[in-house]
N, C-alpha and C positions, 0 to 999 in steps of 0.2 A: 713548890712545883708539884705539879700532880700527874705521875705516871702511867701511864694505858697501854694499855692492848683492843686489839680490834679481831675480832673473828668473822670469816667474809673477809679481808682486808683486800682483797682482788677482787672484789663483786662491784658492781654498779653505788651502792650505798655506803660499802666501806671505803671505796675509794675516794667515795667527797668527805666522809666522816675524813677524812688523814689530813686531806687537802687544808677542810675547814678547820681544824686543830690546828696545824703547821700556822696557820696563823696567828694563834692566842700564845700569847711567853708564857703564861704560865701551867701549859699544858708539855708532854714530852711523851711522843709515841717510844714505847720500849720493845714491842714486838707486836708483830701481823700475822695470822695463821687464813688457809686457805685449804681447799681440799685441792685447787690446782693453782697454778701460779707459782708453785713454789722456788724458790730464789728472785722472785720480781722484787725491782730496789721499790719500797713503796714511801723513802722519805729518810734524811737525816742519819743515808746508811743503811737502814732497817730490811732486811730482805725477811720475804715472806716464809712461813715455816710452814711445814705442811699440819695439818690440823691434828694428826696422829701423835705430834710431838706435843702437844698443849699443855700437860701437866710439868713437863719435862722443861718446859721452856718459859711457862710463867714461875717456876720455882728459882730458876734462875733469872729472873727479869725482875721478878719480884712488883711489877702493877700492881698502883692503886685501886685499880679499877678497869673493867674488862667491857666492853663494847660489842655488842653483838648483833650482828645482821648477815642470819645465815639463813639455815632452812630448820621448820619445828622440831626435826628427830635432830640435829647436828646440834642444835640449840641447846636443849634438852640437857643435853651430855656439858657440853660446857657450861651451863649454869651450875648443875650439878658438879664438875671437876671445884669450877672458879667459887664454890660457896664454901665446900669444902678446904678451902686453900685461903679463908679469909680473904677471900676478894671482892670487891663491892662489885654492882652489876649495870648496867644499864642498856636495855633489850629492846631493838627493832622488829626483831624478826616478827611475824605473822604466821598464822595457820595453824595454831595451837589446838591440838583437841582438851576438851576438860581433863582427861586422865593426865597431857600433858601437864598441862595449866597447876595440875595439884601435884604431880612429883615436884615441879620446878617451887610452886611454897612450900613444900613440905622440907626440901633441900636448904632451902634459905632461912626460913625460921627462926631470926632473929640472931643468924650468926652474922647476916653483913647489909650492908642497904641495899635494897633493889629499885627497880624502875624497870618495871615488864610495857609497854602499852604499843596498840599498833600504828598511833602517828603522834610526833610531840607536836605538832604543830599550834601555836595559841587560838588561829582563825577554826582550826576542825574543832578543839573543847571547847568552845564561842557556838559552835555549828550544833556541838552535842547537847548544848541545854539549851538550847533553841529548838532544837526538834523534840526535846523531853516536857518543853510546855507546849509545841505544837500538839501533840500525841495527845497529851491529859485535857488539853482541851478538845479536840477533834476527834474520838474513841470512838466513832460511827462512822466516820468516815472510811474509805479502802487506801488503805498504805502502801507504797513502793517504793523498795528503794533501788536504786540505779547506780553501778560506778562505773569509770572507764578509766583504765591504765593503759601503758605502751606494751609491746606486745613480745617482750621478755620477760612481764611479769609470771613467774610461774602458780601461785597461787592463786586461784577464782575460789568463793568471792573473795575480797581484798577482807585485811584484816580491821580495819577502818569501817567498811561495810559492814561487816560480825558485830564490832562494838556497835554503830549504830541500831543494829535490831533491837542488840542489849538495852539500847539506852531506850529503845520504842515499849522494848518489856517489861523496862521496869516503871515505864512510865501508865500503862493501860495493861497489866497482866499480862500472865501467857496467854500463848496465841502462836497457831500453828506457822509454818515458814516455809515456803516454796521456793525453790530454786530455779530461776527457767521457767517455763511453762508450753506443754505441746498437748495436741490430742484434742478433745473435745470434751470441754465440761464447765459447769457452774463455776465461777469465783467462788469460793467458800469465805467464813471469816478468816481471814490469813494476811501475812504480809511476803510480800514478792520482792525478791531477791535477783537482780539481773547485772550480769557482769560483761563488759567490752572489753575486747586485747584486740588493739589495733596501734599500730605508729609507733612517735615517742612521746603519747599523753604523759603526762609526769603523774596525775592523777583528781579526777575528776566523782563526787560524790553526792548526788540527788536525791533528798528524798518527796516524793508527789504525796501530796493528799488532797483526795476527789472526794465530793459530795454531790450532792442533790443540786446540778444548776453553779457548782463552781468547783475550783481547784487550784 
């Protein structure tokens, strides 16, 4: 039996993470933490705890492993508590700045297993080295990439979008990156970055590459 915790466990993604677990036997949610919600029943008993108590409450819970779909500074801090506290990781959240990105390895460092990424999905890592032989073969061409989420996403661009530049960078070099684009001027060499919040798209990820007579 493999015990967890969920941080976010009130949010739109921790709530289907509990759902979809409550399904597998050999999984057993041990405690949910939220910055609101607190006392919502979220499963098998479990009411939510407020996010302040996390150290306080995985000590007594004692999780295999902690689950995390919050926001990057919240994140942050529980990677850092949960790494500390030998607890294994596996991390939804999105909007990492680099400084984040390296306290949360530097916290981890081979005291427990991680798994940071912004979408598990099999079709998106299908999607990502498919657009990393597009790139290395198409490096003249003008690159854009395009997402659309529902429109309680609170991070633009999506974290999924991030790693796709990544994957475009490391496939054709650096290369600058615009976000948006307004005013009047030249396309430079650049790749263009554009983010939709409307509805409840669940999440949708384009990347165009144009040439000379096609696209």
């Amino acid at each position: 039996m493999i015990k967890f915790a969920v941080t976010g466990a009130a949010g739109r993604m921790g709530t289907l993470v509990i759902q979809e677990a409550s399904k597998i036997k050999d999984l057993q949610l041990v405690a949910g933490f939220d910055a609101v919600g607190e006392g919502k029943v979220i499963g098998d008993g479990i009411l939510v705890s407020n996010a302040a108590k996390l150290r306080e409450t995985l000590a007594a819970t004692r999780p295999d492993v902690l689950i995390d779909f919050t926001i990057a500074s919240a994140a942050v801090e529980n990677v850092c508590t949960a790494a500390d506290m030998g607890i294994d990781l596996v991390v939804g959240t999105t909007g990492f700045s680099a400084d984040q990105l390296a306290r949360m390895k530097n916290a981890i460092n081979g005291k427990v297993a991680a798994v940071i990424t912004p979408n598990f999905s099999a079709g998106v890592n299908v999607f990502w080295k498919l657009v990393a032989e597009a790139a290395a073969a198409l490096k003249d061409y003008d690159i854009e990439v395009i997402e659309a989420h529902h429109n309680q996403k609170k991070d633009a661009p999506s974290g999924t979008a991030l790693a796709t530049v990544d994957v475009i960078k490391s496939a054709i070099g650096d290369i600058d990156v615009v976000h948006g684009r307004e005013g009047i001027r030249l396309r430079g060499k650049e790749i263009g970055v554009h983010a939709v919040r409307a509805g409840d798209i669940v999440g949708d990820h384009t990347v165009l590459f144009a040439g000379p007579g096609e696209r």
